[in-house]
N, C-alpha and C positions, 0 to 999 in steps of 0.2 A: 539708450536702451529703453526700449517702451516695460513697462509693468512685468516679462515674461520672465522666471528664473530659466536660465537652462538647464536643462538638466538630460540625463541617457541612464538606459538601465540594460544591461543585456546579462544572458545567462549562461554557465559554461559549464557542458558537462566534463565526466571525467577525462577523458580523449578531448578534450580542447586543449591546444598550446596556450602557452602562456602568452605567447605573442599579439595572440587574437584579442587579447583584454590588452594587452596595451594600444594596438592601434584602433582599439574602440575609445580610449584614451585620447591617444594623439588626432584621431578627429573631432573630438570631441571640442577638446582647447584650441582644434584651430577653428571652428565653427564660434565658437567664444571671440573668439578675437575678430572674425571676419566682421561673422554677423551681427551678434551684439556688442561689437565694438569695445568690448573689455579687453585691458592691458593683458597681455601671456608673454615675461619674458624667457628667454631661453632656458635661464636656469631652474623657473617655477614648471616648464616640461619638463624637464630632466628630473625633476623632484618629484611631479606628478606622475610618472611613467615608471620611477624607482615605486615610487608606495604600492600601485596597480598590481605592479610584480611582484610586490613581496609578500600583499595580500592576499592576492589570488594567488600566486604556490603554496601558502600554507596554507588556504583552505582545500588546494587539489592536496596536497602532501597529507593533513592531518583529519582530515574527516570525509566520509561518504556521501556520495550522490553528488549533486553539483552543488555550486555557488553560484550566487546572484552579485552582479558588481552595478553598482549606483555613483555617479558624477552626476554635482550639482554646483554650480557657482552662484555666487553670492557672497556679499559683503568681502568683498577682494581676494576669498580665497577660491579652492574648491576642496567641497568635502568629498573625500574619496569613501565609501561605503559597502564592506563584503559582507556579505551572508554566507553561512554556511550550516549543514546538520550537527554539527559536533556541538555537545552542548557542554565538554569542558571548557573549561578558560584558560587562554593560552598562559604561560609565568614568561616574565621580563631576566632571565638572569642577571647578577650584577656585571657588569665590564668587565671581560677577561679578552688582553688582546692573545692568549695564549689556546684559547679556546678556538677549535675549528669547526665551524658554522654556528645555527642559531644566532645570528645579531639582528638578521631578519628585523624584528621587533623594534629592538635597539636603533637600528640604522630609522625605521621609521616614527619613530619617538625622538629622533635627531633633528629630521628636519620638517617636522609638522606644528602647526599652531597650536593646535590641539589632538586629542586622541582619547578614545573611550570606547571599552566594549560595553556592549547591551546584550543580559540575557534576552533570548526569547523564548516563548511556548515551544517553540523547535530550536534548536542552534543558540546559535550567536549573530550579535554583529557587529562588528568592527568599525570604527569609522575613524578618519582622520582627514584633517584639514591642512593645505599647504595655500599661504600666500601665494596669487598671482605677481605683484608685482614691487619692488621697494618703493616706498613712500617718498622718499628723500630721491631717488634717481627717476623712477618713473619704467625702468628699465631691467632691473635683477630682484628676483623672490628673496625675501628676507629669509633665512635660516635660521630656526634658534632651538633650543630644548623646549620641548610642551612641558606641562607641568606635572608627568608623572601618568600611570594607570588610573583611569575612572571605571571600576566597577557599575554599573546602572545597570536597576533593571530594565526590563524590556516595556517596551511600548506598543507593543501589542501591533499588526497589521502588517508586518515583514521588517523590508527596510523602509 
């Protein structure tokens, strides 16, 4: 890989399926893999393509106008990164397997390296990280618990 991060930013209004942000996704990591030669095992798409979706429906779901969604790889993961107007903060509930929906969050706080909203001047933004590849195999994304909600402020300039 020469010097270049990869990276994609595309924008979705309200009438965008959700689809369309994951196969901005899924070309995305295959573009990773081809071109910059970075490991994408099957499971870190599958992982990469669940957060995309969970991210981008709750910002089509809980706030107005569109979302911006950002892929960036680097240092063996990729950050997945939404934008959105709603300038509340989403809450985590605690685990309730009795609870029907909302794990959204949960489910992606399961399996990302990290995770943290950023206020911004407008919105919010969301970002979370998934392993491309395991270390020990060379072949499957490590899964593990992040360490919890990072409140941060905002950093000014979108995502």
């Amino acid at each position: 890989m020469t010097g270049v991060v990869p990276s994609v930013a595309a924008a979705f209004e309200a009438d965008a399926e959700i689809g369309q942000a994951r196969d901005v996704a899924r070309s995305f990591l295959m573009d990773v893999q081809a071109v910059h030669g970075l490991p994408v095992s099957e499971q870190a798409m599958g992982m990469v393509l669940l957060v995309v979706s969970e991210l981008v429906t709750n910002a089509r779901k809980y706030a107005p106008g569109p979302c911006l969604l950002s892929l960036e790889a680097g240092d063996g993961a990729v950050e997945v990164t939404v934008w959105d107007s709603e300038p509340g903060l989403p809450s985590v509930g605690a685990p309730d397997a009795g609870r029907i929906g909302q794990h959204g969050l949960e489910i992606v706080m399961a399996v990302c390296r990290s995770f943290a909203i950023h206020r911004e001047p407008v919105g919010k933004r969301i970002a979370a990280a998934v392993v491309l590849a395991d270390e020990s195999s060379g072949d499957e994304a490590v899964v593990g618990q992040c360490g919890g909600v990072e409140h941060l402020p905002g950093r000014g300039g979108g995502l």
